[in-house]
SEPANU-355803 format. One line per field, with one value per residue: y, z, x of N, C-alpha, C, O, CB in turn; chain. Coordinates in nm, 3 decimals, padded with zeros to 5 digits. Each point is the difference from the previous one (the first is absolute). Last residue first. Glycine has a CB too. Layout:
REM residues N
n_Y	c(Y_...)
n_Z	c(Z_...)
n_X	c(X_...)
ca_Y	c(Y_...)
ca_Z	c(Z_...)
ca_X	c(X_...)
c_Y	c(Y_...)
c_Z	c(Z_...)
c_X	c(X_...)
o_Y	c(Y_...)
o_Z	c(Z_...)
o_X	c(X_...)
cb_Y	c(Y_...)
cb_Z	c(Z_...)
cb_X	c(X_...)
c	c(A_...)
This chain:
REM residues 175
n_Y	c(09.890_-00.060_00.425_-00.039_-00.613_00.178_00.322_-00.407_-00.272_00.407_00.143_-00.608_-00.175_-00.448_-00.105_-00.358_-00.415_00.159_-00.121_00.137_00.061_-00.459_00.039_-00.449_-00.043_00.377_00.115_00.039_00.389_00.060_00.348_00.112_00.562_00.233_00.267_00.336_-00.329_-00.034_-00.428_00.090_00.432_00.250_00.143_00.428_00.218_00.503_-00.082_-00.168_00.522_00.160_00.450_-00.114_-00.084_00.441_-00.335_-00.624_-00.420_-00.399_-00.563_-00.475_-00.478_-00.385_-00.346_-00.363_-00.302_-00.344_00.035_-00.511_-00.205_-00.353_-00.449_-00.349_00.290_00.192_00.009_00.565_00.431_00.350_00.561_00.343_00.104_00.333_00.031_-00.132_-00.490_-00.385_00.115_-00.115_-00.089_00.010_-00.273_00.042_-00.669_-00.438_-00.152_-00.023_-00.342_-00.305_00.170_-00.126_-00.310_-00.371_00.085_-00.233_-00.203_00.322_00.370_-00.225_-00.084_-00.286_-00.273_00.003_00.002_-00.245_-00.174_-00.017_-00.176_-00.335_00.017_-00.040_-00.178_-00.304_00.019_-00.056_-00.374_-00.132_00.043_-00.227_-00.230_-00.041_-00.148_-00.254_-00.207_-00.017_-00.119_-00.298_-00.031_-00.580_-00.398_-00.406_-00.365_-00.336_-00.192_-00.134_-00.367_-00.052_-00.258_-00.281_00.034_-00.583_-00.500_-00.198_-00.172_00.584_00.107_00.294_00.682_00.464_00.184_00.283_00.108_00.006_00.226_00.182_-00.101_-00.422_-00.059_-00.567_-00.114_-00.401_-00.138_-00.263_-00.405_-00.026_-00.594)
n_Z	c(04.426_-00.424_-00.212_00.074_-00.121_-00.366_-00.070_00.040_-00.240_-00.226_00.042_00.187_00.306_-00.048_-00.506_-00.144_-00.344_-00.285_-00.208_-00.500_00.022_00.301_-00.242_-00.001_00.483_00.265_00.514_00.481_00.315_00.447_00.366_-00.260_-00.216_00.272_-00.378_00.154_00.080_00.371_-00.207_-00.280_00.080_-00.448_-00.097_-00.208_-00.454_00.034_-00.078_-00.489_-00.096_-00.263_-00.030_-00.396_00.244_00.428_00.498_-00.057_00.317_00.043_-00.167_00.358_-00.170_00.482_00.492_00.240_00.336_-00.336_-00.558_-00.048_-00.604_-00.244_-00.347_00.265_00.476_00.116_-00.072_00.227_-00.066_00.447_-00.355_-00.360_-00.343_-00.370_-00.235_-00.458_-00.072_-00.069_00.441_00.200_00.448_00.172_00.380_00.446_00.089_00.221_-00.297_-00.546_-00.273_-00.314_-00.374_-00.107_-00.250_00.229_00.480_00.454_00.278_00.307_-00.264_-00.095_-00.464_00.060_00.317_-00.422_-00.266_00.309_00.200_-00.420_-00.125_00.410_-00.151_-00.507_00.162_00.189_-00.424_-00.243_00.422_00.178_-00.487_-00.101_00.355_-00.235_-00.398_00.200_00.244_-00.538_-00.184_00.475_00.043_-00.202_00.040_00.386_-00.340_00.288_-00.313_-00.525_-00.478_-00.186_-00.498_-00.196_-00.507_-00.168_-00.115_00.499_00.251_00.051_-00.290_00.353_-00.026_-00.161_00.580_00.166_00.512_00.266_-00.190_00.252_-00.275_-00.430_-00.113_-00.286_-00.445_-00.001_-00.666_-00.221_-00.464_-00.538_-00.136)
n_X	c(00.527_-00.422_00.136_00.438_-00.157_-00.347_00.290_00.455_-00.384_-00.044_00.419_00.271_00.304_-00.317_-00.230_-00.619_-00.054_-00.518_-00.499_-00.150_-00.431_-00.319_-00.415_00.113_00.097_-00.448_00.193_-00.229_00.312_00.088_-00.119_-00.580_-00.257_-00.229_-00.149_00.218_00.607_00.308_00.017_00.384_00.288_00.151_00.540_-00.155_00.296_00.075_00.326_-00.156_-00.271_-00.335_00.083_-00.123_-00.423_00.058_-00.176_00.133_-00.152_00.461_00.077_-00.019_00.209_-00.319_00.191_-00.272_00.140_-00.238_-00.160_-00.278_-00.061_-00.522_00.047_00.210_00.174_00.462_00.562_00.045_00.195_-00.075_-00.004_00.028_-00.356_00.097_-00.504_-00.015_-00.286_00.212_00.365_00.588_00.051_00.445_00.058_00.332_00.207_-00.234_-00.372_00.009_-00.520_00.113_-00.472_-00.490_-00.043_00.190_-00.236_00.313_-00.400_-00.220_-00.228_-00.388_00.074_00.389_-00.395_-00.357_00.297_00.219_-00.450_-00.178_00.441_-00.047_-00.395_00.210_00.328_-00.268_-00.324_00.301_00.087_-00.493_-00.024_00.535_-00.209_-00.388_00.235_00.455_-00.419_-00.215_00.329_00.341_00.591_00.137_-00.043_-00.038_-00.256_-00.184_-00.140_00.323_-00.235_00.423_-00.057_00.451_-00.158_-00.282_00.229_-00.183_00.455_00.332_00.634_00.388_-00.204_-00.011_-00.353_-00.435_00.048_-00.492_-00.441_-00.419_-00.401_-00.116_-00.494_00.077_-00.228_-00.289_-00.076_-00.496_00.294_-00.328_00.007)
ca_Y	c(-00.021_-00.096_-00.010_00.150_00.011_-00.074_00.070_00.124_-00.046_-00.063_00.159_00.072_00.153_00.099_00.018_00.165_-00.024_-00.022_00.049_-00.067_00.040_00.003_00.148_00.010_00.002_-00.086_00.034_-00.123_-00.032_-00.085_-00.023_-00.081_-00.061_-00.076_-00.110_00.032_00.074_00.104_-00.006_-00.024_-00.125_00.030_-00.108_-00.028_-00.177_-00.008_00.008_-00.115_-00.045_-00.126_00.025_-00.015_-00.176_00.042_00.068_00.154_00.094_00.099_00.179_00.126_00.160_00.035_00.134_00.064_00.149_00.026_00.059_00.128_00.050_00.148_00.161_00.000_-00.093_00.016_-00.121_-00.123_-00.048_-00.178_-00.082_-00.099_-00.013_-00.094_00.043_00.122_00.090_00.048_-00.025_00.080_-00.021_00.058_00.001_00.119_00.151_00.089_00.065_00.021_00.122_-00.028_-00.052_00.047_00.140_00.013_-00.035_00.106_-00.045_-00.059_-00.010_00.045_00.138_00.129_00.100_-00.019_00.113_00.073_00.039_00.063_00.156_00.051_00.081_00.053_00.105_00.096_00.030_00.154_00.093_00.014_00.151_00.088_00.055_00.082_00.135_00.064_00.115_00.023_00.150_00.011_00.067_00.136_00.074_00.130_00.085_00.050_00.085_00.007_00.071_00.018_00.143_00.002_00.035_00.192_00.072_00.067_-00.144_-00.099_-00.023_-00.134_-00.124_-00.132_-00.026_-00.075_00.016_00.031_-00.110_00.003_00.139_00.010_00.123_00.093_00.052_00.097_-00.010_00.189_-00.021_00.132_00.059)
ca_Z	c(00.165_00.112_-00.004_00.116_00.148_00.044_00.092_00.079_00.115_-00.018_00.079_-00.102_00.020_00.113_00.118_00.040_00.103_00.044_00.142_00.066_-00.188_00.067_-00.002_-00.122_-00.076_-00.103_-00.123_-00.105_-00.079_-00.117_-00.052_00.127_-00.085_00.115_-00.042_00.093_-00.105_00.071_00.068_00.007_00.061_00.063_00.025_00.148_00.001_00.037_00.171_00.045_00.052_00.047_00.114_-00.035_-00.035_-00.161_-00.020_-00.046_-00.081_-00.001_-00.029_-00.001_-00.030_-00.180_-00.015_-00.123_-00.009_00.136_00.048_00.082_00.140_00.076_-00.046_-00.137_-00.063_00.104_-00.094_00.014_-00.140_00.027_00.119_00.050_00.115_00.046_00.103_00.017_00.073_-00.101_-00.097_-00.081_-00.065_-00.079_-00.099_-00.022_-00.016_00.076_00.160_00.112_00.017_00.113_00.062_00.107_-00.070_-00.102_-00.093_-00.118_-00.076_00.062_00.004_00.156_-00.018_-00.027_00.088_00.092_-00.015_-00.064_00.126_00.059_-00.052_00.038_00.155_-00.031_-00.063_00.126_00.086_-00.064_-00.052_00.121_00.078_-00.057_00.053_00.108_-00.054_-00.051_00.132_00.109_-00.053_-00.111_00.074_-00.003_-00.130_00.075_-00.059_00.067_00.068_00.200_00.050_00.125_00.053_00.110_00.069_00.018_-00.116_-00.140_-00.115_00.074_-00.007_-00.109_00.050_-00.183_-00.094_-00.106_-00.125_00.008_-00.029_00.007_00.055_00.114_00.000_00.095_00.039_00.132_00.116_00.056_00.177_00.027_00.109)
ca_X	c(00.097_-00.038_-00.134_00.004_00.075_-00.030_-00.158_00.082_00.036_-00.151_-00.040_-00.081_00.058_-00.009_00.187_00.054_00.072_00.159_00.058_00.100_00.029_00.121_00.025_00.003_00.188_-00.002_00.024_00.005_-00.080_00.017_00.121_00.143_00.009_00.046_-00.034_-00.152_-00.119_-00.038_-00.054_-00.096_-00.042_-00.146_-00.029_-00.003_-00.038_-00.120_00.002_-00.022_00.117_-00.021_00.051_00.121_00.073_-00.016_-00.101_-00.016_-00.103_-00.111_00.067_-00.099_00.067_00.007_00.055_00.007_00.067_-00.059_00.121_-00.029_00.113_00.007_-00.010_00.023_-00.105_-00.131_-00.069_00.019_-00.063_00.065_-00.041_00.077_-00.031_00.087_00.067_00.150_-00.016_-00.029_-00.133_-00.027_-00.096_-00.072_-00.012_-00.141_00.021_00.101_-00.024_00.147_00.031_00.072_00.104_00.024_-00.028_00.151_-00.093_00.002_00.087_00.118_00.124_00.010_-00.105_00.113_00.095_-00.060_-00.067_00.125_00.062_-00.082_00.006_00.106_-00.025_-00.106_00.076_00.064_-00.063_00.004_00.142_00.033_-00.155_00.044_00.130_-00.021_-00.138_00.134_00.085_-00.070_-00.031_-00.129_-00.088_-00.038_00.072_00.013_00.091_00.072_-00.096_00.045_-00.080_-00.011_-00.095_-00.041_00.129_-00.031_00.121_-00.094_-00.037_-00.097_-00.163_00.013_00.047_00.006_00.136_00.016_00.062_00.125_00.111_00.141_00.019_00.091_00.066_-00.011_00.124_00.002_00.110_00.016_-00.007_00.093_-00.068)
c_Y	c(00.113_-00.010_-00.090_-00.023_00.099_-00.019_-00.109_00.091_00.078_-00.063_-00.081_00.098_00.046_00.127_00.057_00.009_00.152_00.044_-00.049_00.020_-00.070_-00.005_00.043_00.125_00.044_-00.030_-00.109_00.024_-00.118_-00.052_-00.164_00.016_-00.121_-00.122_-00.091_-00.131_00.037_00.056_00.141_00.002_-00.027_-00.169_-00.028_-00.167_-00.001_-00.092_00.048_00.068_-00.165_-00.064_-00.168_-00.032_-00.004_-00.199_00.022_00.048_00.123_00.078_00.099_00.169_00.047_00.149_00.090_00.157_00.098_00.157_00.065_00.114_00.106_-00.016_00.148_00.117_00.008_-00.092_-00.041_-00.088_-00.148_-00.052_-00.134_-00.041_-00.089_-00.034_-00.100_-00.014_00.075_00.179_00.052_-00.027_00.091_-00.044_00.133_-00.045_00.037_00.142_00.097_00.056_00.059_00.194_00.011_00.002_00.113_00.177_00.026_-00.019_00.093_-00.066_-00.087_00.054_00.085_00.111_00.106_00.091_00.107_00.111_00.110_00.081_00.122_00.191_00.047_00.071_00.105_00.133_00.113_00.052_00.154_00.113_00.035_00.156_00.097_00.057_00.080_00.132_00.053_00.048_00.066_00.151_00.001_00.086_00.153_00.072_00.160_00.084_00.091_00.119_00.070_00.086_-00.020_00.137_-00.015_-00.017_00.169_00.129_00.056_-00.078_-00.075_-00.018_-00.117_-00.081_-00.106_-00.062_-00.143_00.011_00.001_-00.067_00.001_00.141_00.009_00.112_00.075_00.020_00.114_-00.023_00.149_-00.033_00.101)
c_Z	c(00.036_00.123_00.168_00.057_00.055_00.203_00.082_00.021_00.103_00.134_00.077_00.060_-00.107_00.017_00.084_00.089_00.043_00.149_00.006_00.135_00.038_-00.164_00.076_-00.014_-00.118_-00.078_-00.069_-00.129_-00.111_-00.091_-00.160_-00.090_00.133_-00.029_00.132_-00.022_00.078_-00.056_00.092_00.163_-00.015_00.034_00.154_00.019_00.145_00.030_00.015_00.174_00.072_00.010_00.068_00.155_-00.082_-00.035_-00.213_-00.048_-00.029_-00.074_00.015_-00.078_-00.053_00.017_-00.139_-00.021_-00.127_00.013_00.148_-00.022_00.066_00.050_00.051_-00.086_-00.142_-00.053_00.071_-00.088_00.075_-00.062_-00.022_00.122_00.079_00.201_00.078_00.155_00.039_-00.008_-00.117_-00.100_-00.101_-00.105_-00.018_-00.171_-00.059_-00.078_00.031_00.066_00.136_00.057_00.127_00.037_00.043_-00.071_-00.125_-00.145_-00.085_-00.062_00.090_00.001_00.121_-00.014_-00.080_00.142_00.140_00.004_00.047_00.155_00.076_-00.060_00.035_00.138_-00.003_-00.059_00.143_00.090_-00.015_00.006_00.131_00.020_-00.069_00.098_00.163_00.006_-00.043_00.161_00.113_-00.067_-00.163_00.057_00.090_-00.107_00.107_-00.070_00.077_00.055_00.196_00.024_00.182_00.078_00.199_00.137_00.017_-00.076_-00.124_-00.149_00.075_00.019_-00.115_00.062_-00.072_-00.084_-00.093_-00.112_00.005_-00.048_00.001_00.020_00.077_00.012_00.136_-00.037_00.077_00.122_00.005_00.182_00.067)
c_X	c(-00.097_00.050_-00.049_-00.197_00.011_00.069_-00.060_-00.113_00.058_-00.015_-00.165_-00.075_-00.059_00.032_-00.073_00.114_00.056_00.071_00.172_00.066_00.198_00.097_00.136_00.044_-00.011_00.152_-00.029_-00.016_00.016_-00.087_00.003_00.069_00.114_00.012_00.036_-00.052_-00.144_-00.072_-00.027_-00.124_-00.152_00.022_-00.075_00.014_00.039_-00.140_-00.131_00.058_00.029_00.161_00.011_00.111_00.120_00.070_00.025_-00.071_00.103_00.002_-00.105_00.037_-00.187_00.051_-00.025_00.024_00.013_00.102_-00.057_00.150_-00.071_00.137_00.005_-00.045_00.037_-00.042_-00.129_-00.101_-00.065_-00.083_00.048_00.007_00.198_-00.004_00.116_00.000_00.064_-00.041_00.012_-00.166_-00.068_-00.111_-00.054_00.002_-00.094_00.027_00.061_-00.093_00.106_-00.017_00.031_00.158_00.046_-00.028_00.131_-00.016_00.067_00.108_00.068_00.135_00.014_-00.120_00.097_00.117_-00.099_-00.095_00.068_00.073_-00.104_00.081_00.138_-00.047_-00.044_00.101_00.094_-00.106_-00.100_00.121_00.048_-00.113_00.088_00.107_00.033_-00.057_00.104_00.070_-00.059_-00.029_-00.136_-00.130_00.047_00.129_00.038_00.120_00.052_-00.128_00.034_-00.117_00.007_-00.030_-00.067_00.118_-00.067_00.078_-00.083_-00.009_-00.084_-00.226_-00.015_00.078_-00.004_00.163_-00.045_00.145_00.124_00.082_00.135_00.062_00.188_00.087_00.026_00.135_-00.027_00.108_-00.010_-00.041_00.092)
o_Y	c(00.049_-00.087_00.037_-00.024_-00.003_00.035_00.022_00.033_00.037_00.044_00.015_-00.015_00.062_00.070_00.065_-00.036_00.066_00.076_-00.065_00.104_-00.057_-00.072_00.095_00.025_00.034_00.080_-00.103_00.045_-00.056_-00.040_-00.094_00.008_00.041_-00.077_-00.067_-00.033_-00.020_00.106_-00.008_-00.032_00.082_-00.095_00.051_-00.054_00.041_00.007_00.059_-00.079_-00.045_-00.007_-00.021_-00.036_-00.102_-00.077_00.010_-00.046_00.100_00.008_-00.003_00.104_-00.047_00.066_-00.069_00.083_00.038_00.062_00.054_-00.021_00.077_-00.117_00.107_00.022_00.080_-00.073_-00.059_00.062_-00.017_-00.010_-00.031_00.064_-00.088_00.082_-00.121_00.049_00.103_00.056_00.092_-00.056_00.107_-00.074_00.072_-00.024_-00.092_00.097_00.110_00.114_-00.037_00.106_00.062_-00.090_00.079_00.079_-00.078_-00.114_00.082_-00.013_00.043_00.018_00.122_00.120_00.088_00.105_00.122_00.079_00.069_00.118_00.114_00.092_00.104_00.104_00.097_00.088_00.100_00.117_00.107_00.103_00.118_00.123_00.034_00.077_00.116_00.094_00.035_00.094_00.052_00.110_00.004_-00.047_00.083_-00.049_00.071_-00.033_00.026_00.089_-00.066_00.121_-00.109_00.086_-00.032_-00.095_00.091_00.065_-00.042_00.032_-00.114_00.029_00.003_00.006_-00.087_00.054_-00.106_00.086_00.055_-00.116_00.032_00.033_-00.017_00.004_00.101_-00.081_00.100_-00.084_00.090_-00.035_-00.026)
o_Z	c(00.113_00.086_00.096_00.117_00.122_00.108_00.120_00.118_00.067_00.087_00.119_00.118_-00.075_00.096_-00.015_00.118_-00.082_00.077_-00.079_00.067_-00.078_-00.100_00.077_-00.076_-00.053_-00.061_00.046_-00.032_-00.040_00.015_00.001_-00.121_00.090_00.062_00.054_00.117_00.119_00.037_00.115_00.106_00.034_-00.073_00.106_-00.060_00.046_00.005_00.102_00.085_00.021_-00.114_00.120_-00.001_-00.060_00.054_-00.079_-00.068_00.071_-00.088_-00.040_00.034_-00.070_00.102_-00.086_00.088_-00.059_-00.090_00.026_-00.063_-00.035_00.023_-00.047_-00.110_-00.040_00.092_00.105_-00.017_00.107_00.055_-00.072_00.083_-00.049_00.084_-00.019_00.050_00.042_-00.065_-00.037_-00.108_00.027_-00.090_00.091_-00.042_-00.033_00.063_00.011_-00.039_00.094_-00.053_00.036_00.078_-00.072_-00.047_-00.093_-00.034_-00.068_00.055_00.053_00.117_-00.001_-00.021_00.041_00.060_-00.008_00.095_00.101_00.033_00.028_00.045_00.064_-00.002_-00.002_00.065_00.071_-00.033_00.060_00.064_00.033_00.001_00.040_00.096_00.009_00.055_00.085_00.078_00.083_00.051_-00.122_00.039_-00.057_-00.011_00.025_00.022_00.078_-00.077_00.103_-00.006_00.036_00.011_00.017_00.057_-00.080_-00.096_-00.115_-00.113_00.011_00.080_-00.123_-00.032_-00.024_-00.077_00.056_00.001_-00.089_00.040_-00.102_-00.103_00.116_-00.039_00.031_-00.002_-00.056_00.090_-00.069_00.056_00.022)
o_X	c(00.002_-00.017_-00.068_-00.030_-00.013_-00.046_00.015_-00.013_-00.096_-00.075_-00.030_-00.031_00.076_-00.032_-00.103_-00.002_00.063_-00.059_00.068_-00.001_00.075_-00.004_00.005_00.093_00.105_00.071_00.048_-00.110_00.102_-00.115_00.080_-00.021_00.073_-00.074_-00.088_00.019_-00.027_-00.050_-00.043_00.056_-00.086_00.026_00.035_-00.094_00.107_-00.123_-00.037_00.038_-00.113_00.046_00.021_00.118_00.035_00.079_-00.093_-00.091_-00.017_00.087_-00.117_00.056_-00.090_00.018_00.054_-00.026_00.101_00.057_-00.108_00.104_-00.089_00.031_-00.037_00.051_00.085_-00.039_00.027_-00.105_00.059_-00.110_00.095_-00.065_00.071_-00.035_-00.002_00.101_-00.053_00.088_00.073_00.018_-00.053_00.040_-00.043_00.113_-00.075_00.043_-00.055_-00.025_-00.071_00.034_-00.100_00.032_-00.060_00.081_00.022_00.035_-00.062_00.109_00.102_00.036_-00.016_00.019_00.075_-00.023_00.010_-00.004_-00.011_-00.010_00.038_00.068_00.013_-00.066_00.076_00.058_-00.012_-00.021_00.008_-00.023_-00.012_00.012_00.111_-00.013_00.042_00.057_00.081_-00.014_00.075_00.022_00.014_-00.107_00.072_00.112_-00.098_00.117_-00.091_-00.034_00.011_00.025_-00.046_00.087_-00.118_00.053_-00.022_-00.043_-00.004_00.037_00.046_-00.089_-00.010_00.118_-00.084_00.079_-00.027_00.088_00.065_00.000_00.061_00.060_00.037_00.117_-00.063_00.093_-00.042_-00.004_00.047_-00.104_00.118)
cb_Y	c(-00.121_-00.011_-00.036_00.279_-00.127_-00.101_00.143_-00.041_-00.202_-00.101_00.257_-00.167_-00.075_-00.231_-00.001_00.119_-00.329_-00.037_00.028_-00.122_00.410_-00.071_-00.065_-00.181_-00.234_00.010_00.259_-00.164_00.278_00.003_00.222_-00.206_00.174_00.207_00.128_00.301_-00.136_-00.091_-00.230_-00.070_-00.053_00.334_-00.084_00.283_-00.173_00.141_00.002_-00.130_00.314_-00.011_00.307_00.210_-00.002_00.477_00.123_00.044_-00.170_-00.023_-00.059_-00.247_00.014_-00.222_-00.039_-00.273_-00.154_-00.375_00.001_-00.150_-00.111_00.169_-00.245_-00.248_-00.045_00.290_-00.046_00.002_00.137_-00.022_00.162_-00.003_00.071_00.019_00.261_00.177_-00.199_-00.328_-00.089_00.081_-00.228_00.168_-00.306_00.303_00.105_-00.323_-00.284_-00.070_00.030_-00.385_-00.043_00.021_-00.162_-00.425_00.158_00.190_-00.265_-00.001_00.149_-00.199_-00.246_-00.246_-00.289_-00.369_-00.287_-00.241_-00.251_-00.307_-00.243_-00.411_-00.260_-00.278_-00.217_-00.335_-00.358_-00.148_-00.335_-00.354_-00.226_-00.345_-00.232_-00.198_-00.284_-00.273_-00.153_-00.265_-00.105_-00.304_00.174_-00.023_-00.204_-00.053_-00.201_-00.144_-00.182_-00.104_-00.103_-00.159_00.119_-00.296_00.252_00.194_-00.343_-00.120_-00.155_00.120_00.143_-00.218_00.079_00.129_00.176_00.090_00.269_-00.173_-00.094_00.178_00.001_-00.274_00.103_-00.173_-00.093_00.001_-00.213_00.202_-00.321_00.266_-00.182)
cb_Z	c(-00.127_-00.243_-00.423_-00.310_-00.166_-00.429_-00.320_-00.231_-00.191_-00.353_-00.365_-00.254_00.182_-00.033_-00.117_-00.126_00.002_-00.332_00.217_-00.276_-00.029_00.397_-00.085_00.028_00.144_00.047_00.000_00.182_00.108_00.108_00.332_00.284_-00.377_00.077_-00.322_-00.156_-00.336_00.057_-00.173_-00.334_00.129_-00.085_-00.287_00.109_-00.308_-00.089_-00.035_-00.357_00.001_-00.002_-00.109_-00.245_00.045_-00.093_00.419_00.056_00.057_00.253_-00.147_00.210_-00.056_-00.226_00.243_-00.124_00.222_00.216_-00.293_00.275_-00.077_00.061_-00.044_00.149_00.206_-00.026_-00.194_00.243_-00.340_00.161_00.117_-00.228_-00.037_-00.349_00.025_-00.267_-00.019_00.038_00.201_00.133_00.151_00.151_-00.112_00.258_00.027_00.030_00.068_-00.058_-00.230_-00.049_-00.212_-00.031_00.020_-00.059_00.221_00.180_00.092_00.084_-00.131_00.001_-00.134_-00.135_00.130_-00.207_-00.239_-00.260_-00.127_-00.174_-00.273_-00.025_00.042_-00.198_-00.101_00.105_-00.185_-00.239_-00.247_-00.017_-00.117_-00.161_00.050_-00.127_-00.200_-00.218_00.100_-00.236_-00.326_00.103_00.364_-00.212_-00.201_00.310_-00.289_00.125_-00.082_00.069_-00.330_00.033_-00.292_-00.037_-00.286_-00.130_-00.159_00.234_00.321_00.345_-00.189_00.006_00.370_-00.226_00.166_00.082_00.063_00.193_-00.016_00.093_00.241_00.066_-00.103_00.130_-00.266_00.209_-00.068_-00.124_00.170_-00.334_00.009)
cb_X	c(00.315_-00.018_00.081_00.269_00.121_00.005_-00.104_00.261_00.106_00.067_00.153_00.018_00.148_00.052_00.352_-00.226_-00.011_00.070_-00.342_00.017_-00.296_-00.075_-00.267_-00.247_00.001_-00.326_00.103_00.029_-00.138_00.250_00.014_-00.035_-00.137_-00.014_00.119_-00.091_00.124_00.196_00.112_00.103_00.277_-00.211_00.157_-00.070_-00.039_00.252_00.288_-00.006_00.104_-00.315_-00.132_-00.199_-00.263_-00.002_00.078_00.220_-00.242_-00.109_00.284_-00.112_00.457_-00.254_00.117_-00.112_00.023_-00.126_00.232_-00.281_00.328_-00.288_-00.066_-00.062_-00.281_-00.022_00.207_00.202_00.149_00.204_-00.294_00.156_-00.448_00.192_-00.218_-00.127_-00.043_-00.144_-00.214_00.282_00.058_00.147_00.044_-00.070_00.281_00.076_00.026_00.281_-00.166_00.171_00.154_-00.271_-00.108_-00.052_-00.316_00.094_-00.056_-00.253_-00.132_-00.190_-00.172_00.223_-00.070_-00.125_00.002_00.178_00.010_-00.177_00.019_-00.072_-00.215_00.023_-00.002_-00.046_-00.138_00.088_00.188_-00.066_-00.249_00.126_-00.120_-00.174_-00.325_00.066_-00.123_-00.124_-00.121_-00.145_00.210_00.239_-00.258_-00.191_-00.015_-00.208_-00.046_00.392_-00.169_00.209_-00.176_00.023_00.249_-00.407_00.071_-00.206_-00.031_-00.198_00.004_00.470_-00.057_-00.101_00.215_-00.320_00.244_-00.220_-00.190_-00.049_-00.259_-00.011_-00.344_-00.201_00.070_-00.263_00.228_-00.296_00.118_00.074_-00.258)
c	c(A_A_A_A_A_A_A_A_A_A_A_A_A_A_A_A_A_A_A_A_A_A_A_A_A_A_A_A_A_A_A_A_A_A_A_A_A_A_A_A_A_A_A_A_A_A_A_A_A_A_A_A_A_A_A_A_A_A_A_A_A_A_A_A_A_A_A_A_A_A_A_A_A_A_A_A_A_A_A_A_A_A_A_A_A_A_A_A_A_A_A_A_A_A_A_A_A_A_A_A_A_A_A_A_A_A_A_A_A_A_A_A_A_A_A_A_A_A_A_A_A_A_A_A_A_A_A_A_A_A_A_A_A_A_A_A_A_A_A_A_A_A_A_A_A_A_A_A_A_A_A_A_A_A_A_A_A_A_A_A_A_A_A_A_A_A_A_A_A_A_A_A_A_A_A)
């Protein structure tokens, strides 16, 4: 006669070992209810969405003020306040003044200034003393002292001595 045996489930098991034998010659099994291993998949899952969540506003943020230019973005090098640039466009024209970093796709240059050449009468007669340097804003148009340049259309720019003819017009210009 075949017996039907209840096996029962058992979930946790603290360990199994090869102790000495119960009377029926099987090993001894601890069954325990109370296992604490660790954080659960499950909250391991959400503390790695949580990280990349915040990583995720914290980049938005970044982005967000350096658009404003308040962060600096790295695209853009350092520009010296304190002395006059030169600015050079795709477009040949050049512009100079106090360069500064406006946003992720524009500088300004404030006090602005460009070379004007006038009109000879034969075009062999073209000379570079025939180059005016022209304060921005007296155009007919009545343009403010500055302007906003796409950095794309920026071929390069640079730092101007003070004792460059350019600067030295500029300062006679402003007394």
């Amino acid at each position: 006669m075949e017996k039907d045996y209840i096996i029962p489930q058992i979930t946790e098991i603290e360990e199994v070992y090869s102790g000495p034998e119960n009377k029926n010659g099987s090993f001894s099994v601890k069954p325990v209810s109370n296992i604490s291993s660790g954080p659960s998949a499950y909250t391991y899952g959400h503390q790695i969405w949580a990280a990349a969540g915040v990583l995720v506003v914290l980049f938005i943020i970044w982005a967000v003020l350096g658009s404003f230019g308040f962060v600096p973005l790295g695209e853009f090098p350092l520009v010296s306040g304190s002395k006059w640039q030169a600015v050079f466009l795709t477009n040949g024209q050049g512009y100079f003044g106090h360069l500064q970093n406006y946003n992720r796709g524009y500088v300004t240059i404030q006090d602005v200034y460009y070379l004007q050449t006038s009109q000879a009468l034969q075009p062999e007669q073209q000379t570079a003393s025939n180059l005016n340097l022209v304060k921005l804003g007296g155009e007919l148009h009545g343009p403010e002292d500055v302007i906003f340049i796409p950095k794309e259309q920026i071929i390069f720019w640079e730092n101007m001595k003070a004792d460059s003819q350019i600067v030295k017009g500029i300062e006679s210009s402003r007394r």
